[in-house]
FITI-289131 format. One record per residue (C-alpha): residue number from 1; residue in three letters; chain; x, y, z. Coordinates in nm, 2 decimals, m for minus. Layout:
<recs>
NUM Ala A X Y Z
...
</recs>
This chain:
<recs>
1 Unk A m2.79 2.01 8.20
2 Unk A m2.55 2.32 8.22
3 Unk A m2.41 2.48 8.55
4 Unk A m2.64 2.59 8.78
5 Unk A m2.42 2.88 8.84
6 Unk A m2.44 3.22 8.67
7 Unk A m2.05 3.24 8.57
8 Unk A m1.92 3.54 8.40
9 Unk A m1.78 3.43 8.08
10 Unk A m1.46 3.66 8.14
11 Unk A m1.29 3.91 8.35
12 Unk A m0.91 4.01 8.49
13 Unk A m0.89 3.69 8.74
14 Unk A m1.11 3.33 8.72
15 Unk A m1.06 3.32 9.12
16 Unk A m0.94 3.48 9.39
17 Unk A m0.86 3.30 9.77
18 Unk A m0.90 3.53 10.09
19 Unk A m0.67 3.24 10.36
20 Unk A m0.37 3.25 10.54
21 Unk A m0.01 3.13 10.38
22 Unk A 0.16 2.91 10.62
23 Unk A 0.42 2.66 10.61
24 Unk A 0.41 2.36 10.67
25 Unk A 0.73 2.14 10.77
26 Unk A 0.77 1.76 10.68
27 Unk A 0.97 1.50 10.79
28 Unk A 0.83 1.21 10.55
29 Unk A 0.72 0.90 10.78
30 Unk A 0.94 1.02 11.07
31 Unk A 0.77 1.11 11.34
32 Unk A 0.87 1.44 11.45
33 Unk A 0.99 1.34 11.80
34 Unk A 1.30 1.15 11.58
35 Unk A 1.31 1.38 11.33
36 Unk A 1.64 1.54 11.19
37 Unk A 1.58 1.73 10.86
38 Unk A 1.21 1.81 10.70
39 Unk A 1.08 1.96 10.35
40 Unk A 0.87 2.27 10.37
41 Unk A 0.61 2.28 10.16
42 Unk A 0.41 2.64 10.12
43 Unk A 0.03 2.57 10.19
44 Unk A m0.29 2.69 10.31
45 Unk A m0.62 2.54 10.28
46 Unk A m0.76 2.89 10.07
47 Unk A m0.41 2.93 9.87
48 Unk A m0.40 2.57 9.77
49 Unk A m0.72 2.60 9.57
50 Unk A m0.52 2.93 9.39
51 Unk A m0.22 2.79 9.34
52 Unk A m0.38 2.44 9.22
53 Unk A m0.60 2.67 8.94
54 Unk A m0.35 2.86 8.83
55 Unk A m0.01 2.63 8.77
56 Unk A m0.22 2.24 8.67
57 Unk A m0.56 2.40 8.52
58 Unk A m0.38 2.72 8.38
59 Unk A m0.63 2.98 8.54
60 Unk A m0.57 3.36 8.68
61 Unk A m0.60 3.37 9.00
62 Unk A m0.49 3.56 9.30
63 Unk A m0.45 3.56 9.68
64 Unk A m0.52 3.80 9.96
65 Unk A m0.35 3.74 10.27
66 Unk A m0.13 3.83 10.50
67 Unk A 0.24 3.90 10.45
68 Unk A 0.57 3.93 10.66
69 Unk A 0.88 4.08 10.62
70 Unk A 1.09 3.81 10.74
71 Unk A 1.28 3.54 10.54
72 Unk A 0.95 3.26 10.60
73 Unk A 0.75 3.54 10.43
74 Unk A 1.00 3.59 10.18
75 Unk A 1.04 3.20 10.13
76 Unk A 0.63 3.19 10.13
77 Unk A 0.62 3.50 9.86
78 Unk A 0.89 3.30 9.65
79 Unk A 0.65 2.99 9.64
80 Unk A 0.32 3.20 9.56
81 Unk A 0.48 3.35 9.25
82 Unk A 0.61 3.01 9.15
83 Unk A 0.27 2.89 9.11
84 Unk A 0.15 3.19 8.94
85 Unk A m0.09 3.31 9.19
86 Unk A m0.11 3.70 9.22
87 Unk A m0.09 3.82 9.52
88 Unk A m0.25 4.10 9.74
89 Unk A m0.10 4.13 10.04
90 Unk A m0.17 4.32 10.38
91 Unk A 0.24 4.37 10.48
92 Unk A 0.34 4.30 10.85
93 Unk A 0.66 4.33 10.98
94 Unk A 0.86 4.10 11.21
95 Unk A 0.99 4.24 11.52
96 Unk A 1.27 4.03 11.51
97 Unk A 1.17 3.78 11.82
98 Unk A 0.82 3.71 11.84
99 Unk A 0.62 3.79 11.51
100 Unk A 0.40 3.82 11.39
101 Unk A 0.47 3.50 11.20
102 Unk A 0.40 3.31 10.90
103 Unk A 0.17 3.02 11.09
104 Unk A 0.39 2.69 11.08
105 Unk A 0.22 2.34 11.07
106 Unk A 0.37 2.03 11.12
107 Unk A 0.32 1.66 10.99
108 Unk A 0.45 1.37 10.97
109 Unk A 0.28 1.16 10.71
110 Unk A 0.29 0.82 10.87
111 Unk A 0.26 0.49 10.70
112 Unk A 0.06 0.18 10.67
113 Unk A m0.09 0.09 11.08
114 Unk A 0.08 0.42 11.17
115 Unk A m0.20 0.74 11.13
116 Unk A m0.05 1.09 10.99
117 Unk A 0.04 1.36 11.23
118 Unk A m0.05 1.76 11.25
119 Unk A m0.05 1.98 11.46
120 Unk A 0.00 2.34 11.44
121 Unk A 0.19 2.65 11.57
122 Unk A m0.01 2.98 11.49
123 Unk A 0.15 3.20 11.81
124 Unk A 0.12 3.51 11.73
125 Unk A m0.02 3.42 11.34
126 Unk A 0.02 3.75 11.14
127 Unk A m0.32 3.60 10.93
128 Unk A m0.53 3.60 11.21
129 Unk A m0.49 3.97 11.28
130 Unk A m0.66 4.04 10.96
131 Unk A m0.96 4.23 10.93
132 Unk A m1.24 4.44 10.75
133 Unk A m1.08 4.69 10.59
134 Unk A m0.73 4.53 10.53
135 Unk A m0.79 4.52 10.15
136 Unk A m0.96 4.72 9.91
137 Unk A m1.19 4.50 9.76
138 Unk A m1.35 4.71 9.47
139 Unk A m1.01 4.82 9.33
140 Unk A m0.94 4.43 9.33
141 Unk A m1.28 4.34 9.18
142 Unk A m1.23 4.63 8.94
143 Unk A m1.12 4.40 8.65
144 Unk A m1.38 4.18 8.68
145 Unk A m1.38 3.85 8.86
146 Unk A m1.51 3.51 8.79
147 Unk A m1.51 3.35 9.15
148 Unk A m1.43 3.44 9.51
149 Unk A m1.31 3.14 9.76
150 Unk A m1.24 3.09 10.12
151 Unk A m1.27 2.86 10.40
152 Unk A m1.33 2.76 10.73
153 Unk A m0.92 2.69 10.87
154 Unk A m0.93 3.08 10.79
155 Unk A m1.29 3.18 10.93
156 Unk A m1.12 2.99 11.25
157 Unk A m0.83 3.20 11.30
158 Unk A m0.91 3.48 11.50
159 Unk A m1.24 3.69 11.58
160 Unk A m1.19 3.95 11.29
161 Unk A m1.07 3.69 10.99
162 Unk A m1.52 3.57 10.93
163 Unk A m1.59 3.91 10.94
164 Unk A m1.30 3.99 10.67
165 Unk A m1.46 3.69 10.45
166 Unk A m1.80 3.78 10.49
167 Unk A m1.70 4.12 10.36
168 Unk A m1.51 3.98 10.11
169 Unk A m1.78 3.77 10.00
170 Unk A m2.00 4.09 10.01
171 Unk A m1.82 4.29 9.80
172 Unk A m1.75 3.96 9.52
173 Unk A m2.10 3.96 9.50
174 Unk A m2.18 4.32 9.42
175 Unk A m1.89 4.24 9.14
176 Unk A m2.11 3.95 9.00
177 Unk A m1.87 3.66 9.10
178 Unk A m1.95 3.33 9.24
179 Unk A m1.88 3.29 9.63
180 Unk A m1.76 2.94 9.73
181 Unk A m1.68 2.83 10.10
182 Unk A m1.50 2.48 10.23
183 Unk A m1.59 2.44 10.56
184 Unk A m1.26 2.28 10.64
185 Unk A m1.39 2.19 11.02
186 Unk A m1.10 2.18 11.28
187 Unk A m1.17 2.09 11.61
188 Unk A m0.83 2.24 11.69
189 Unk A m0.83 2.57 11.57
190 Unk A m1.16 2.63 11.70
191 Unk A m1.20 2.52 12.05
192 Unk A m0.90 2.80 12.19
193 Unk A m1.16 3.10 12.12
194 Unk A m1.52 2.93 12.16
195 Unk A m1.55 2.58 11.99
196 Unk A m1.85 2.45 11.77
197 Unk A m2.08 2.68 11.95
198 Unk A m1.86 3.01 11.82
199 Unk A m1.82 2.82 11.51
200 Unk A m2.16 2.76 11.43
201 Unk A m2.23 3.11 11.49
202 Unk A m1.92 3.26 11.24
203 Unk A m1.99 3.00 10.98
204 Unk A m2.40 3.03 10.96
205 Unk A m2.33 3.40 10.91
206 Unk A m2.05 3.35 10.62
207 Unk A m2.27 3.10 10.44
208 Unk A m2.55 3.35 10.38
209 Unk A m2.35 3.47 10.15
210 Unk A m2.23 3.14 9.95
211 Unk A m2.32 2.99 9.63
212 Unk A m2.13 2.66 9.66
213 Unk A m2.02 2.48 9.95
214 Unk A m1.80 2.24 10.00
215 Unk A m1.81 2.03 10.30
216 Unk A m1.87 1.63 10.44
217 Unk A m2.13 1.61 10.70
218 Unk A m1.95 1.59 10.99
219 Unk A m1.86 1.94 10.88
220 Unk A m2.21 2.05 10.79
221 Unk A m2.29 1.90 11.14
222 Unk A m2.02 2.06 11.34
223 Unk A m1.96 2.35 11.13
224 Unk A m2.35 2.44 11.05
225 Unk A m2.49 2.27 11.34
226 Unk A m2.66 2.06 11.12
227 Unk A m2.86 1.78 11.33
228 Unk A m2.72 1.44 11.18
229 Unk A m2.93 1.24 11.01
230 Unk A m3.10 0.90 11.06
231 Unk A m2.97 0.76 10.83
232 Unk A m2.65 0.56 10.92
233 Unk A m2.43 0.51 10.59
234 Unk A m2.29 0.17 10.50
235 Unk A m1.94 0.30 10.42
236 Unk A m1.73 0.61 10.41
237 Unk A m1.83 0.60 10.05
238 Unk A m2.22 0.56 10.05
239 Unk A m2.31 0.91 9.95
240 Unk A m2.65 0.88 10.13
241 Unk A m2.63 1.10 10.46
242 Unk A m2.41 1.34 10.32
243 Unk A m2.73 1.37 10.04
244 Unk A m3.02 1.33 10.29
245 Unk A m2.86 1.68 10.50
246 Unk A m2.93 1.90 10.14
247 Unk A m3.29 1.89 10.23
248 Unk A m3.22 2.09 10.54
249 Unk A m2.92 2.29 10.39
250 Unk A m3.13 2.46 10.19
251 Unk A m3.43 2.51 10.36
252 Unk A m3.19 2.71 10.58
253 Unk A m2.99 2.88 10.30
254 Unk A m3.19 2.83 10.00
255 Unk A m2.89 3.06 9.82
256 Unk A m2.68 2.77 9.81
257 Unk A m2.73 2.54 9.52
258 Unk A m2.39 2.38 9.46
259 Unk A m2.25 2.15 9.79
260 Unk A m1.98 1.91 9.75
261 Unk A m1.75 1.66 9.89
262 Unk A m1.50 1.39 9.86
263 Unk A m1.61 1.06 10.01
264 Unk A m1.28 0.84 10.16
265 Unk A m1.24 0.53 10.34
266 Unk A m0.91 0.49 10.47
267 Unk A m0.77 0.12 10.51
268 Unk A m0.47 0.24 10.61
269 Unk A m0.19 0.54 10.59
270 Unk A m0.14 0.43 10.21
271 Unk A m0.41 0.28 10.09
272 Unk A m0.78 0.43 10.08
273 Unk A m1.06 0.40 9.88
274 Unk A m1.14 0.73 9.69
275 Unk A m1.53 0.91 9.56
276 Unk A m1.69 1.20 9.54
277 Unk A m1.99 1.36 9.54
278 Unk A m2.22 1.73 9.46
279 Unk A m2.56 1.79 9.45
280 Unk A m2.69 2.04 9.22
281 Unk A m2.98 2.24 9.28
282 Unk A m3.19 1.88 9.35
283 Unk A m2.97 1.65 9.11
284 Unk A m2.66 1.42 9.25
285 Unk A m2.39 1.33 9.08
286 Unk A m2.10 1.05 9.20
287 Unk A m1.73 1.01 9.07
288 Unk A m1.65 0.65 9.01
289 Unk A m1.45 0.49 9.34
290 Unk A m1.08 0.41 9.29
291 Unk A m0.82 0.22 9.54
292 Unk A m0.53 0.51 9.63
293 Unk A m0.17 0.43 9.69
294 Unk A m0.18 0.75 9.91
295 Unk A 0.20 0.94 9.92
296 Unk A 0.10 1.29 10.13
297 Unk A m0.27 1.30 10.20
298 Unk A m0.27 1.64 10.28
299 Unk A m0.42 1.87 10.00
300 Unk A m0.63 1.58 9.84
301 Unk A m0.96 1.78 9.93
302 Unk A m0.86 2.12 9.83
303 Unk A m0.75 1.92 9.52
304 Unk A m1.07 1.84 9.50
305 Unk A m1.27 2.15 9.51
306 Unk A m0.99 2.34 9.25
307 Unk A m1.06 2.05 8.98
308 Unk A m1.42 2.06 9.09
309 Unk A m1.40 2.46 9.03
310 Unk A m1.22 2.42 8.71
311 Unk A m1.46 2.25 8.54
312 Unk A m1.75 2.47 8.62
313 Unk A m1.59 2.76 8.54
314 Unk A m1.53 2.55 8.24
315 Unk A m1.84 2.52 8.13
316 Unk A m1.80 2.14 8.15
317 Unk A m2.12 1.93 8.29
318 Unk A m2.17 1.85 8.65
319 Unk A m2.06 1.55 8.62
320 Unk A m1.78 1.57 8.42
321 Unk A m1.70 1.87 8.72
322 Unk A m1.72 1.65 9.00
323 Unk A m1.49 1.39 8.76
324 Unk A m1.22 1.65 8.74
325 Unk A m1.23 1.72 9.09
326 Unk A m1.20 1.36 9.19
327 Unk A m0.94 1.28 8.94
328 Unk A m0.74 1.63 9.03
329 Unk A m0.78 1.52 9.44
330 Unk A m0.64 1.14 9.38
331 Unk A m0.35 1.23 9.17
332 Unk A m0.26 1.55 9.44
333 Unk A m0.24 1.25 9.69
334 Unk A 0.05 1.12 9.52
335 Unk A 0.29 1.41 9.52
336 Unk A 0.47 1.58 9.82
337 Unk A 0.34 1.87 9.98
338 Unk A m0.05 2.03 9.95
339 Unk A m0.01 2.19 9.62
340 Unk A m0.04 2.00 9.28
341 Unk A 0.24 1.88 9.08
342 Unk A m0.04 1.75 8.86
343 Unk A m0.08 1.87 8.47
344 Unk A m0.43 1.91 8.31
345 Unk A m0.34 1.63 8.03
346 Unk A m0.30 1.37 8.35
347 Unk A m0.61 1.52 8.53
348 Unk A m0.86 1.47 8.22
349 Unk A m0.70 1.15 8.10
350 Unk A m0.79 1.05 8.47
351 Unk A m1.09 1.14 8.47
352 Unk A m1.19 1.01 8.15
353 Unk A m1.06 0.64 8.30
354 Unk A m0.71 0.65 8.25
355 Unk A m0.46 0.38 8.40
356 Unk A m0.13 0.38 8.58
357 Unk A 0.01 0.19 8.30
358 Unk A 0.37 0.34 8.16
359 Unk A 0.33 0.62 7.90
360 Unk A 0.58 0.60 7.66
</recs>
């Protein structure tokens, strides 16, 4: 069975990301409160899928976001180019005290007993003062492009940023490409400007629009409003409830066919049990389960999605999709930072059941 999908075969750009650039600061497994020096890594749940397409899986893709004039935008812009992402950006400029500012995020990544940290300053976030009408969508669709992307951290930001998408997503259509969504549900971001019930209401109206959804079902539930099913699963990694919502999904938006997800048990700050899962217009398809010695857990499900994307834009099976995915996620876990450090030779040797043995 071939993709579901209607993919164009070609065009000026495989994927484009509509998301906010932030940085994110890391002390390693210090907490923050002793913290004395950190990494930044550049991030964003949108970008990351970008970034991840174009510098492991060799894509063209591009980003539309917010930028500053400041030296964190400068730093940020230095990153983007590094991984090859094009960007178009809607320019702010810093006043010098207050913003507007490239969001920071911070986290500690904690270790064995001890859970990782985040938490988040978006004062005065240049990204969430985006809106409709901030880029011009049909001279960047001009070229043709394959698929459009965004996510739910974004649709979160700010009153105007799910109307930008859901313009976006408009306008991608009209220009024939794919429209993929990760509901990336956080509590967080959403409960300063109207929690699960604002959420519900700003997601339901994006994913009208979507052809593939990624998402577990705690964020179809919270994010979609989604009742939970009866069904109780036996682990983090029984695919079941996540599989016995689709029925509903799509009676509700029978315009999605593709939803995915990573399934994850964690034992511990380093060591989880890894899987993952789609559903394909009625058929399901499981990666294989693998124990993770787990370095920087953040980025592992945007990992996911970009290998996931890759190889249906690919052309590859569903299965072998949902493979690449899995494999792209696990190996992302073991690098610093949000953004892979992966190359396409590990991912599919991976995928095809590789081994951690020496290569020499």
């Amino acid at each position: 069975m071939g993709s579901v999908l209607n993919i164009r075969p070609g065009g000026d750009l495989d994927l484009i990301s509509l998301g906010a650039l932030v940085h994110r600061l890391d002390p390693g497994i210090i907490p923050f409160r002793k913290a004395a020096e950190y990494q930044i890594h550049v991030s964003g749940g949108e970008y990351n899928v970008a970034a991840n397409l174009s510098d492991c899986f060799r894509m063209k893709t591009a980003i539309a976001t917010a930028m500053v004039e400041y030296p964190i935008g400068d730093l940020a812009g230095e990153r983007v180019r590094g991984m090859g992402v094009k960007p178009f950006y809607r320019m702010f400029k810093h006043n010098g005290v207050n913003g507007p500012n490239i969001a920071a995020v911070y986290s500690d990544r904690g270790h064995g007993i001890r859970a990782p940290v985040v938490f988040y300053n978006r004062s005065n976030e240049a990204a969430a003062q985006l809106r409709p009408g901030d880029f011009d969508w049909a001279a960047i669709f001009a070229g043709g492009t394959r698929w459009f992307h965004s996510g739910g951290i974004f649709a979160s930001l700010s009153a105007t940023t799910g109307e930008l998408i859901i313009e976006g997503m408009k306008a991608a259509r009209r220009g024939g490409a794919v429209v993929s969504f990760d509901l990336n549900f956080r509590e967080k971001l959403w409960s300063i400007w109207g929690g699960e019930k604002k959420a519900v209401n700003v997601i339901e109206r994006i994913v009208e629009n979507v052809d593939v959804l990624v998402g577990n079902e705690e964020d179809l539930q919270k994010g979609l409003g989604m009742p939970g099913p009866k069904a109780t699963a036996k682990s983090k990694l029984d695919p079941e409830v996540f599989l016995g919502m689709m029925e509903a999904l799509t009676a509700r938006h029978p315009n999605v066919s593709v939803v995915a997800t990573t399934l994850r048990e964690v034992h511990s700050s380093n060591r989880h049990s890894w899987s993952a899962v789609a559903w394909m217009n009625g058929q399901e398809w499981k990666a294989p389960t693998v124990e993770l010695d787990v370095l920087d857990r953040v980025g592992g499900g945007d990992g996911f999605a970009s290998g996931f994307f890759y190889g249906l834009l690919s052309g590859e099976t569903p299965g072998d999709a949902v493979k690449l995915g899995w494999a792209h996620g696990a190996l992302l876990t073991t690098f610093p930072g949000d953004t892979t450090m992966a190359t396409l030779e590990q991912v599919r040797s991976f995928a095809a059941g590789g081994s951690a043995r020496i290569q020499r």
